[in-house]
VMD Tcl script that draws the C-alpha trace (Angstrom):
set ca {
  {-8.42 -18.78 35.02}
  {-10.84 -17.51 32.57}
  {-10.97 -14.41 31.40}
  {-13.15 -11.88 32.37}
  {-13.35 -8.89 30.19}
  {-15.76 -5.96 29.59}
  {-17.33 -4.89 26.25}
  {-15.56 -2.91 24.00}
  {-16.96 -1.34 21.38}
  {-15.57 -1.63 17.29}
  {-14.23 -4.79 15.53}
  {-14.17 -7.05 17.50}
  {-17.59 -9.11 19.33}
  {-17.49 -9.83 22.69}
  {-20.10 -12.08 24.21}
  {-18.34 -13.45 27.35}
  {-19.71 -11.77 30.44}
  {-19.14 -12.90 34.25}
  {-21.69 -12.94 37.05}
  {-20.83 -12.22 40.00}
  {-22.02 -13.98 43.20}
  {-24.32 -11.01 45.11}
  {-23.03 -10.78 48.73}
  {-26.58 -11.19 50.60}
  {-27.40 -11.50 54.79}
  {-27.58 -14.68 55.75}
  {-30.30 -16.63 56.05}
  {-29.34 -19.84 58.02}
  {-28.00 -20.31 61.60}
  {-24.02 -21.14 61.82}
  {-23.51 -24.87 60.78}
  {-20.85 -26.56 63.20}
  {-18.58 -29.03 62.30}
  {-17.05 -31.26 64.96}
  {-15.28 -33.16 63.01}
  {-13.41 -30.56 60.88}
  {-11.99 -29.05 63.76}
  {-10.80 -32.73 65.38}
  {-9.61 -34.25 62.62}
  {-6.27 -36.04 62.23}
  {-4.04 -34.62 59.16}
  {-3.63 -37.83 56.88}
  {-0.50 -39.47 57.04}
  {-0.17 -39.60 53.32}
  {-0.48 -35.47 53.11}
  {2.96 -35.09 53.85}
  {4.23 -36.13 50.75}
  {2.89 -33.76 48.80}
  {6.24 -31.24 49.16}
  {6.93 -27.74 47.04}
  {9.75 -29.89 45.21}
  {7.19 -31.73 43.39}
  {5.20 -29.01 42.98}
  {7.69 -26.99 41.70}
  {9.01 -29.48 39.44}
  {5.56 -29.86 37.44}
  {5.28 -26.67 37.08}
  {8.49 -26.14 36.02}
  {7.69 -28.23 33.31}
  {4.49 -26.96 32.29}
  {5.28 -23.23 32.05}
  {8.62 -23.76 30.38}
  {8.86 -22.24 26.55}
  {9.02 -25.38 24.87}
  {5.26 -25.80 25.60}
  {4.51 -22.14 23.71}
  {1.95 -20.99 26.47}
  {0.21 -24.16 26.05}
  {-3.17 -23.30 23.70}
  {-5.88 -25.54 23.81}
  {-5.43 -27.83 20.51}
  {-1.86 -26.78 19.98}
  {1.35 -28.83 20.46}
  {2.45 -27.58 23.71}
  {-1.17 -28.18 25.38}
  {-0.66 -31.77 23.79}
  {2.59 -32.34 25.21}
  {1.11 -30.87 28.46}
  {-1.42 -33.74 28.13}
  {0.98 -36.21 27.37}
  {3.19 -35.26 30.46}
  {0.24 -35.56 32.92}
  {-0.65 -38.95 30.81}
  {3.12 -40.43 31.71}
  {2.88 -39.12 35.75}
  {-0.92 -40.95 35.75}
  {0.36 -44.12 34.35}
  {3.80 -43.75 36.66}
  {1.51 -43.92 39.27}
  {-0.41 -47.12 38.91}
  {-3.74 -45.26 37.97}
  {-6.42 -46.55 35.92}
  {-7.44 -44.93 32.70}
  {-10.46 -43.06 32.59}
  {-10.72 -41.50 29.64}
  {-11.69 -42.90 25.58}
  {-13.22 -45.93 25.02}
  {-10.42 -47.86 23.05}
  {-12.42 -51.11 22.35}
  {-15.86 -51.26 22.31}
  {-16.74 -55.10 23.19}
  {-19.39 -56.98 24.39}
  {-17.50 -57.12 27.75}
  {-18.30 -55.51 31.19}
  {-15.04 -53.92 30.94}
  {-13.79 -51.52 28.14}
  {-10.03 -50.88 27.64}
  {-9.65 -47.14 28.09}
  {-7.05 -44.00 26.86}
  {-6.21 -41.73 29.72}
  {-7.23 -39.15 27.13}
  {-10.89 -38.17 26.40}
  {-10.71 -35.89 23.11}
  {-13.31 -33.24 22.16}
  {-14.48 -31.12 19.31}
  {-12.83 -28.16 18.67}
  {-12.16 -26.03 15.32}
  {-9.08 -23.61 14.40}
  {-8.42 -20.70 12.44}
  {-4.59 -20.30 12.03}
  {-1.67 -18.55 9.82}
  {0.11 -20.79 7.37}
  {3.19 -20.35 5.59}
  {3.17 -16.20 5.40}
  {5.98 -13.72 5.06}
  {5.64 -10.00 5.02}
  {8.87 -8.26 3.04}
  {9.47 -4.87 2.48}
  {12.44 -3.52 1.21}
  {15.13 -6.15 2.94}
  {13.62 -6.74 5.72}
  {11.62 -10.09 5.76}
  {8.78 -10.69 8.62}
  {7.23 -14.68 9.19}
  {6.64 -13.43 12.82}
  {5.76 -10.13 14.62}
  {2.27 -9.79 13.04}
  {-1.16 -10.02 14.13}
  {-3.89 -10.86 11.76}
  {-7.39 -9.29 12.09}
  {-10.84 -11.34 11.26}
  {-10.89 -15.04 11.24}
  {-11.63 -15.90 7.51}
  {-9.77 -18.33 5.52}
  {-8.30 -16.08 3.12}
  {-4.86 -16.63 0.26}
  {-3.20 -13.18 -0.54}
  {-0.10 -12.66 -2.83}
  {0.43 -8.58 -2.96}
  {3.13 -6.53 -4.75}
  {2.68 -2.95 -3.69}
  {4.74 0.05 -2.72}
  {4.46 1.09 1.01}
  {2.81 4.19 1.40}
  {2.73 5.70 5.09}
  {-0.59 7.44 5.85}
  {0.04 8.81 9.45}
  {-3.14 8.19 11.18}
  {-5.39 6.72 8.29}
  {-7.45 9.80 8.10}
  {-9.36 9.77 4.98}
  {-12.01 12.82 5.44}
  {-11.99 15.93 7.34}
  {-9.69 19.18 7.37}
  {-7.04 16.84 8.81}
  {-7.41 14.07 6.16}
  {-3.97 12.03 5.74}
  {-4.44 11.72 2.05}
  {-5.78 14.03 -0.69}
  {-9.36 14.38 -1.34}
  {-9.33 12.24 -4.40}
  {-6.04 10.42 -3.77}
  {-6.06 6.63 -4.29}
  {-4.36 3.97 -2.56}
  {-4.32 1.18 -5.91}
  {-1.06 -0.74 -5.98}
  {-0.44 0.45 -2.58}
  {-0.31 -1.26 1.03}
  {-1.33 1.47 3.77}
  {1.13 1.84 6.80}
  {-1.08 3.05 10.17}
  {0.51 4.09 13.26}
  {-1.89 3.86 16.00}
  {-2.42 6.87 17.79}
  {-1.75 6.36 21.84}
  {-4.40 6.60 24.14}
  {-4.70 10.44 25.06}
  {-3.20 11.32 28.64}
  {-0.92 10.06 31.00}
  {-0.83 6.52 31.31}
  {0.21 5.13 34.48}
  {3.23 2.55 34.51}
  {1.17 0.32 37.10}
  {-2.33 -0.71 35.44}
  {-4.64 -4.10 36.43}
  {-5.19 -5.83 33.71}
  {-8.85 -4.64 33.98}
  {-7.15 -1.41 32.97}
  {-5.06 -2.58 30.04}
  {-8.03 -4.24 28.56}
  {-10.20 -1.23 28.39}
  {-7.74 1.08 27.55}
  {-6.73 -1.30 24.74}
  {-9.85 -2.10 23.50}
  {-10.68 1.45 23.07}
  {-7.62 1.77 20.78}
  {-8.64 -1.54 18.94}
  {-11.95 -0.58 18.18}
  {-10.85 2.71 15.85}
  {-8.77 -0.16 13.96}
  {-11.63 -1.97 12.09}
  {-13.41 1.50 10.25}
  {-10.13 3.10 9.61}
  {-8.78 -0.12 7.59}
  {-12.23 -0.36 5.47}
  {-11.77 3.53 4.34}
  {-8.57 2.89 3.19}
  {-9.81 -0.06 1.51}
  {-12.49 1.73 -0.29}
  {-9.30 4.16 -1.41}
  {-7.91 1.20 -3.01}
  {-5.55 -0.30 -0.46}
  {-4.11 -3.74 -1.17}
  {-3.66 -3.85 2.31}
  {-3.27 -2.27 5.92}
  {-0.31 -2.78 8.14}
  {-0.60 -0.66 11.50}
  {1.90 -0.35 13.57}
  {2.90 0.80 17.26}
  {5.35 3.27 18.17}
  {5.39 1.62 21.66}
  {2.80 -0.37 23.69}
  {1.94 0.67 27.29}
  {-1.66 -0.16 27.21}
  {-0.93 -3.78 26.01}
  {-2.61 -4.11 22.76}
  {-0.49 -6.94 22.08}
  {-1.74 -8.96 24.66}
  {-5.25 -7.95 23.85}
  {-4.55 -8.87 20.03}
  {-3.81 -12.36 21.76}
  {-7.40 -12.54 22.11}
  {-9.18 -11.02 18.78}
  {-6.54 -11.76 16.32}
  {-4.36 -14.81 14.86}
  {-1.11 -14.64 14.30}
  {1.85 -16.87 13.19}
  {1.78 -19.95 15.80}
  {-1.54 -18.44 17.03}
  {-4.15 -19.85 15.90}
  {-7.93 -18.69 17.17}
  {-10.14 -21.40 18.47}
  {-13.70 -21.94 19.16}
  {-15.92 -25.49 20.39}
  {-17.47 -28.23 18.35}
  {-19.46 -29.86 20.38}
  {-23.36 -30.31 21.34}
  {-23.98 -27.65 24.01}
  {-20.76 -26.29 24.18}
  {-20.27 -22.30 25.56}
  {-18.50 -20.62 22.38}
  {-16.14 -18.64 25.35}
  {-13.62 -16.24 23.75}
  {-13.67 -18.19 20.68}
  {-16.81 -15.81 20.07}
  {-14.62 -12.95 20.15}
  {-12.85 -13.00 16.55}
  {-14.68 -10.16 14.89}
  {-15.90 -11.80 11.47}
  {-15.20 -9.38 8.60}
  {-16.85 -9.29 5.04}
  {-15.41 -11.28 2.59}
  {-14.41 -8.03 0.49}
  {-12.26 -6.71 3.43}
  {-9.33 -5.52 2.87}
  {-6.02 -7.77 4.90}
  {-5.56 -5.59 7.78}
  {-2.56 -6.62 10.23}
  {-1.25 -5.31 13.39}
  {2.51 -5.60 13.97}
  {4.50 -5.66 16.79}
  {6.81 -2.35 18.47}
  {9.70 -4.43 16.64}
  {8.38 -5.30 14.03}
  {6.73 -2.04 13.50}
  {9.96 0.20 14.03}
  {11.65 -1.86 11.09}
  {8.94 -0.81 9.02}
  {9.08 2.97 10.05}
  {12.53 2.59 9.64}
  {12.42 1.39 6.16}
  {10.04 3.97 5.17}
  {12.70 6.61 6.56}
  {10.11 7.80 9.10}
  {11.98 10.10 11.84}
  {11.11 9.46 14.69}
  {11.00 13.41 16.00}
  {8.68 13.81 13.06}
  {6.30 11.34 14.28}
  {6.36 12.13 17.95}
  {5.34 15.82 16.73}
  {2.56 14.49 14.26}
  {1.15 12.39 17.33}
  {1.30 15.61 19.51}
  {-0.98 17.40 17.14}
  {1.80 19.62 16.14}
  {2.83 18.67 12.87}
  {0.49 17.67 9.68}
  {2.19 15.38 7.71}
  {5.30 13.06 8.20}
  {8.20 12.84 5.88}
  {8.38 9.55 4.07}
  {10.08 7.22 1.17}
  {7.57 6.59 -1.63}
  {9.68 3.92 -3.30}
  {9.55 0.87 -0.62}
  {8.64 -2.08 -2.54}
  {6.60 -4.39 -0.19}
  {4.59 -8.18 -0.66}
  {2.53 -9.42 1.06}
  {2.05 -13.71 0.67}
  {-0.75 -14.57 3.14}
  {-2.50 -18.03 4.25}
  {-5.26 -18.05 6.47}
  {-6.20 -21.89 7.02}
  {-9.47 -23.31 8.75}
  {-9.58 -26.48 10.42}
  {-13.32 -27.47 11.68}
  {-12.12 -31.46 12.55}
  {-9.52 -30.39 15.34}
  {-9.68 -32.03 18.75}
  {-8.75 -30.92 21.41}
  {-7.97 -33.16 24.99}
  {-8.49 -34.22 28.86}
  {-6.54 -36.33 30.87}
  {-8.51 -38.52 33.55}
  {-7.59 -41.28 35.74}
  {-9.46 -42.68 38.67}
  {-7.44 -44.54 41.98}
  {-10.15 -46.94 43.04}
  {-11.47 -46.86 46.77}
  {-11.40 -49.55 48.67}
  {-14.70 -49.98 50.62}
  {-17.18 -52.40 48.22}
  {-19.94 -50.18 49.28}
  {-18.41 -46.96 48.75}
  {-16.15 -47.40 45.72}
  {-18.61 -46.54 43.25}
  {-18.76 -42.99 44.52}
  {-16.15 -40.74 43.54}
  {-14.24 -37.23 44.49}
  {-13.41 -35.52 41.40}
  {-10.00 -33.19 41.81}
  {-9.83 -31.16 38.79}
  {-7.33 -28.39 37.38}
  {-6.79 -26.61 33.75}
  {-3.60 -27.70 31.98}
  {-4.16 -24.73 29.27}
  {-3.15 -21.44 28.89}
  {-3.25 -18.54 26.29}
  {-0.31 -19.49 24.15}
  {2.07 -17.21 22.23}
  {1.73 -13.22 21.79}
  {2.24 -11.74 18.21}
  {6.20 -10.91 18.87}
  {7.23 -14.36 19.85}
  {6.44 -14.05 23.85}
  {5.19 -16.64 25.70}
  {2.36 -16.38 28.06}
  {3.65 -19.68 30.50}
  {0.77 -19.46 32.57}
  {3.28 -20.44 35.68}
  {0.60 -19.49 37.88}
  {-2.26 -19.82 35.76}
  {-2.78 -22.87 35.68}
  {0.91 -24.51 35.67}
  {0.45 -24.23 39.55}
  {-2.60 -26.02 40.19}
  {-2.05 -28.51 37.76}
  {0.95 -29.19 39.51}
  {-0.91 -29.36 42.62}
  {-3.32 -32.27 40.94}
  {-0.19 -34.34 40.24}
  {1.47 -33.75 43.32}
  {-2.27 -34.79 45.23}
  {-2.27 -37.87 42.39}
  {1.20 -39.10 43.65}
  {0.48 -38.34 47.49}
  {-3.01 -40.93 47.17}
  {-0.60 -43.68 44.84}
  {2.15 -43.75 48.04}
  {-0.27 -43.66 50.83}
  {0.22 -46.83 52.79}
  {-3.70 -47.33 52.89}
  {-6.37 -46.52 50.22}
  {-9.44 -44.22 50.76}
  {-12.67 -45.81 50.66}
  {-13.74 -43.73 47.73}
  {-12.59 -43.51 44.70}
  {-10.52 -40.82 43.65}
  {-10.78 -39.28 40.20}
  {-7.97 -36.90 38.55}
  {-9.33 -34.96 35.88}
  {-6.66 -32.60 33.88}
  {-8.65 -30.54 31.12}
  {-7.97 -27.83 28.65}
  {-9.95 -25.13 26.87}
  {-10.53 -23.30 30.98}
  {-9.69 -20.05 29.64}
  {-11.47 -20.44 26.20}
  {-14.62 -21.35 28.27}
  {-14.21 -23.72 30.74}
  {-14.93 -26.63 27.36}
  {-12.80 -29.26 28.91}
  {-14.61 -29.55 32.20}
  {-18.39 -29.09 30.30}
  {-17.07 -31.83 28.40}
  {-16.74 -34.20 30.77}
  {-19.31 -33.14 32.83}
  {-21.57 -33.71 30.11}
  {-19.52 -37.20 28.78}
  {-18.34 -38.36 31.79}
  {-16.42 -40.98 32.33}
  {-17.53 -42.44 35.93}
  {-21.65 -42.02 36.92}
  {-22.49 -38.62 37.31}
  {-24.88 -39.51 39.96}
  {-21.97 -40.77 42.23}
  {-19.58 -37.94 41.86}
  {-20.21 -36.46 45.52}
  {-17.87 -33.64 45.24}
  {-15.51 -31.36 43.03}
  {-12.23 -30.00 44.28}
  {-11.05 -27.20 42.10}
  {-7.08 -26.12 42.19}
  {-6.54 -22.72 39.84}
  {-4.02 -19.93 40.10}
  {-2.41 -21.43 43.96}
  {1.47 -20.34 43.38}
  {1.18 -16.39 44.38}
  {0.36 -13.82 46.59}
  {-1.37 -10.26 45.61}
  {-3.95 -8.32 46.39}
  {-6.95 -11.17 47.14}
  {-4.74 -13.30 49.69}
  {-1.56 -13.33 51.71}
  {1.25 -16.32 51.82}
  {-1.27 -17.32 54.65}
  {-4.69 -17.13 53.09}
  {-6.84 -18.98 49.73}
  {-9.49 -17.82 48.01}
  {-12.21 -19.85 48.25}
  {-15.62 -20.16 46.39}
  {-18.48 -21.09 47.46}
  {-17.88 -18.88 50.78}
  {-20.29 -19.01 53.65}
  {-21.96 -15.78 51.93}
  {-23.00 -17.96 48.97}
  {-26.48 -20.49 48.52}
  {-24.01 -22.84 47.51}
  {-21.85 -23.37 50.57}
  {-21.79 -26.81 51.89}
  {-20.29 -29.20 54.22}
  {-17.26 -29.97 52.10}
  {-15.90 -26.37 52.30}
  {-17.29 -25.98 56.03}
  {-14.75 -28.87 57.15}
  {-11.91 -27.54 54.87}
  {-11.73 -24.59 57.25}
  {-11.36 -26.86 59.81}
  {-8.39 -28.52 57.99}
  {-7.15 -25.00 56.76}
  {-6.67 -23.62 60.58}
  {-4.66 -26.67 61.71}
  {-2.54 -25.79 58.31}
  {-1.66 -21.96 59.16}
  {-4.21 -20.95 56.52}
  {-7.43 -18.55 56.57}
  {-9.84 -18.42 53.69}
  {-10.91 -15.08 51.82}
  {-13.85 -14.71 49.68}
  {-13.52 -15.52 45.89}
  {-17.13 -16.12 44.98}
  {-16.44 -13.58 42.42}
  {-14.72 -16.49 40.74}
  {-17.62 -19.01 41.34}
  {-18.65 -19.24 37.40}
  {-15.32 -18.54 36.02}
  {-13.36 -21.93 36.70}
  {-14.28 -25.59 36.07}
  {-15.86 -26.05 38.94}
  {-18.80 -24.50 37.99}
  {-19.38 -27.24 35.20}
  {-19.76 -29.50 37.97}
  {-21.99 -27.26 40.27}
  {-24.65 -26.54 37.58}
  {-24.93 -30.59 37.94}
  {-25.46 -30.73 41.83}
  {-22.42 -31.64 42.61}
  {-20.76 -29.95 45.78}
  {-17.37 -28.36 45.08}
  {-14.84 -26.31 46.77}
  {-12.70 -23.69 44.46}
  {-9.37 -23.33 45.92}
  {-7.46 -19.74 44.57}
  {-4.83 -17.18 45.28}
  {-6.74 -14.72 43.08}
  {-5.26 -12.08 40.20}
  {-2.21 -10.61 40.85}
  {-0.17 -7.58 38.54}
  {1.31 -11.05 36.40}
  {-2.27 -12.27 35.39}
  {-3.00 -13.48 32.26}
  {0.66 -11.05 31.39}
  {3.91 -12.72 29.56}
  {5.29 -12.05 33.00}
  {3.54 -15.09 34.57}
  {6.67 -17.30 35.12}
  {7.99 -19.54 37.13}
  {10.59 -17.83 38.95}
  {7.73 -16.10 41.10}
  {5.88 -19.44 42.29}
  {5.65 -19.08 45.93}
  {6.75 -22.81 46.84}
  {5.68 -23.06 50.17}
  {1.98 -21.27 49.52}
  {1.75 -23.81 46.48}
  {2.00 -26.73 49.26}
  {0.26 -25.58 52.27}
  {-3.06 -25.55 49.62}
  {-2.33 -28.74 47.99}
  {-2.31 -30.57 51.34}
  {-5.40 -28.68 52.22}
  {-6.96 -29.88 48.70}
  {-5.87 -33.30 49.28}
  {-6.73 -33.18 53.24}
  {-10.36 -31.89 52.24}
  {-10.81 -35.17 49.28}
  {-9.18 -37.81 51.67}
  {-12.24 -36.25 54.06}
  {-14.99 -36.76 51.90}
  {-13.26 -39.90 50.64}
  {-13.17 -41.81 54.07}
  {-16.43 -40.67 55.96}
  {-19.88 -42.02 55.62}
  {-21.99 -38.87 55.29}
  {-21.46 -37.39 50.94}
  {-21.35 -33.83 51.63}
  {-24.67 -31.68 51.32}
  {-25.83 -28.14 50.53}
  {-25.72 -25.99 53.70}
  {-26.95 -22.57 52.48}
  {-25.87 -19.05 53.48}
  {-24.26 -18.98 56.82}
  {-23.04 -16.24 59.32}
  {-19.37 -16.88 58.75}
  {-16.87 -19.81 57.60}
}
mol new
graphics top color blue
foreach p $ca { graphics top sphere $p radius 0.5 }
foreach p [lrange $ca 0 end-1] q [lrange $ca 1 end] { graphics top cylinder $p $q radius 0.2 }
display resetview
């Protein structure tokens, strides 16, 4: 799910901001449903079993897809696995035009490609005395740079360059040097169960000293700045996932007409004259402390406030060969299929069910963020709802399309995409079914309960999330409120068009958007009950007369 995040202050630039859906009286009397409440489960729902679901997702959170990045490998071989279940399945390609004839029908990829450009780190190595580093770094700014240093490592505790506390002399200089940093912990005790909310702002308000104490050691005459971490509690590391690059990290932001720029707006952009400033991991970081003969009593002391200065070698030899590459022609890529209804009247109309394939990718010291949960589980709910329509022994009388896309937690790109290139008529797409984050429990919904957006509190509530209660009560399953997530998943590409949609969620949990998101916690059972109701709410909308329609604020579900 995309990322919400608040404004720090510092280095970095931070432009993506999340509205959330006002909770207002209603303003409309209760609108009934008859037919929710009567309906008959469809046969074919009962396919669609945790073993499937599980299996996907196995798949798609596993380390060989390296957290899945939009534009990287593993989000490609995510694409291509969803591309082999689609075609497994009988469905019909929806995606590229791959001839462009005279005919009234064009051959088609499953694939639809879109603009996208990448910053990433190219053959680099750190050394220092001899102890080599290709991993464990973080890169700050997102210019193309080329750097080949020879220095000595010089250990300036804090990076203080003024003041009666100044880490260097008053006229010392830094030339032929490269400056090692430790970041200073937040002040305080820091609790050992933090939201992610939490981690962010605590991290940020370490990151943002980074940026000004790198450019005075720059204007001492630093060939470089390495910081380092004595340990990590506030998770700078994962914050670094999103305002640095690093080794198999690239940064990424869109190239296409209209497109949101997302969190690819949040790589600060440093002069050109800046000095290379990198971040290194605990590990990485205690190898250099350890190199430098650093104690670590000495340090803990200096931290406290009660010790000046820190013992250290002056003798390390260090290089530094650094590559930062820029790619503005990358592409990035949907999947999209369509199972064709069978009513001649109706068949032109179409149910969308859409889920992100992408996640974050891979965190400075080699860790994967799987993204079990987000989105591993609700893109293994859209293949498990792709197979359960291909086996049903009769066909809805709509069409049913299966959209896969990447760049969600970027800024929902994917899904603008195609909403803005699609594939099928807009105009007779008469509904969105949304599947993100479905596999866990926490503290927005119970193995019992979804979070849902648009709820009965919001303008946009309609018929097609009135009936899925209907559906969800003869499934064991209540709804909670997640309108707080109404502009934050690809549905909401689809709703700024008209189109009704239905968000189905577990919400955040203490694994969100953490290297801890893995498959081994994937509630099974939850992941099912709200795939049938996704595919129980489509086959609906797929098989009745009425297209669903805008109901308005409403007293309750």
């Amino acid at each position: 799910m995309l990322r919400q995040i608040l404004r720090p202050s510092g280095l970095c630039i931070l432009i993506l901001t999340t509205a959330i859906v006002a909770q207002q009286k209603s303003a409309a009397p209760v609108a009934k449903s008859a037919t929710s409440q009567a309906a008959t489960p469809p046969a074919a729902m009962a396919l669609i079993g945790s073993k499937e679901l599980l299996k996907h997702a196995t798949f798609l959170s596993s380390d060989a897809l390296q957290g899945r990045l939009t534009g990287s490998p593993g989000q490609a071989a995510a694409a291509e696995y969803i591309e082999a279940h689609f075609a497994k399945l009988g469905l019909e390609p929806l995606g590229d035009v791959l001839e462009d004839d005279d005919t009234s029908s064009q051959a088609r990829s499953f694939v639809q490609h879109y603009g996208i450009k990448r910053t990433f780190v190219k053959d680099s190595e750190l050394q220092f005395g001899e102890t080599k580093l290709k991993y464990g770094f973080a890169v700050l700014g997102g210019r193309e740079m080329k750097v080949a240093s020879k220095a000595k490592l010089q250990f300036v505790g804090v990076g203080r360059t003024r003041g009666g506390r100044s880490d260097l002399e008053e006229d010392e200089s830094l030339a032929g040097k490269i400056a090692v940093v430790v970041i200073k912990p937040p002040r305080g005790t820091i609790s050992a169960v933090m939201s992610i909310e939490q981690k962010m702002g605590m991290s940020f308000s370490v990151f943002g000293r980074l940026g000004g104490t790198a450019r005075n050691l720059g204007k001492r005459g630093a060939e470089a700045v390495l910081f380092v971490q004595t340990e990590d509690k506030v998770g700078l590391s994962d914050v670094l996932n999103y305002l640095a690059l690093s080794p198999g990290k690239a940064t990424v932001a869109p190239n296409f007409a209209g497109a949101d720029p997302g969190m690819g707006a949040m790589m600060a952009r440093p002069r050109k004259d800046a000095v290379p400033t990198l971040v290194l991991s605990v590990e990485a970081s205690n190898a250099v402390l350890g190199e430098l003969g650093v104690m670590p009593e000495q340090l803990t002391e200096y931290l406290a406030g009660d010790r000046d200065a820190v013992d250290s070698k002056k003798d390390v030899n260090a290089s530094l060969n650094l590559q930062i590459g820029h790619d503005g022609d990358a592409r990035a890529s949907n999947v999209v299929a369509v199972w064709r209804g069978s009513d001649p009247k109706l068949r032109d109309e179409a149910i969308i069910y859409s889920a992100h394939m992408d996640h974050v990718g891979v965190r400075m010291d080699g860790e994967v963020f799987n993204g079990a949960d987000d989105n591993a589980s609700g893109s293994a709910g859209l293949l498990a709802i792709a197979s359960a329509y291909a086996n049903a022994k009769e066909k809805p009388r709509r069409s049913i399309i299966f959209l896969s896309v990447s760049g969600e937690e970027l800024g929902l790109w994917g899904s603008q995409y195609y909403s803005d290139n699609s594939t099928w008529q807009l105009d007779k797409i008469v509904a969105n079914i949304n599947t993100d984050m479905i596999g866990r429990s926490g503290p927005e919904s119970g193995p019992d309960e979804v979070t849902v957006t648009p709820s009965y509190r919001h303008a946009k509530y309609s018929t097609i999330v009135r009936d899925s209660v209907g559906f969800a009560k003869q499934l064991g399953v209540s709804f909670t409120s997640g309108d707080k997530y109404y502009q934050r998943s690809d549905h909401y590409n689809f709703a700024k068009k008209g189109i009704p949609v239905v968000f189905f969620c577990s919400g955040e949990h203490e694994d969100y958007h953490q290297v801890t998101d893995t498959v081994d916690k994937l509630d099974g059972a939850k992941m099912e009950r709200i795939a049938r109701l996704a595919f129980w709410t489509g086959w609906h909308v797929a098989t009745v007369d009425p297209v669903p329609r805008g109901l308005g604020r409403q007293k309750q579900w």
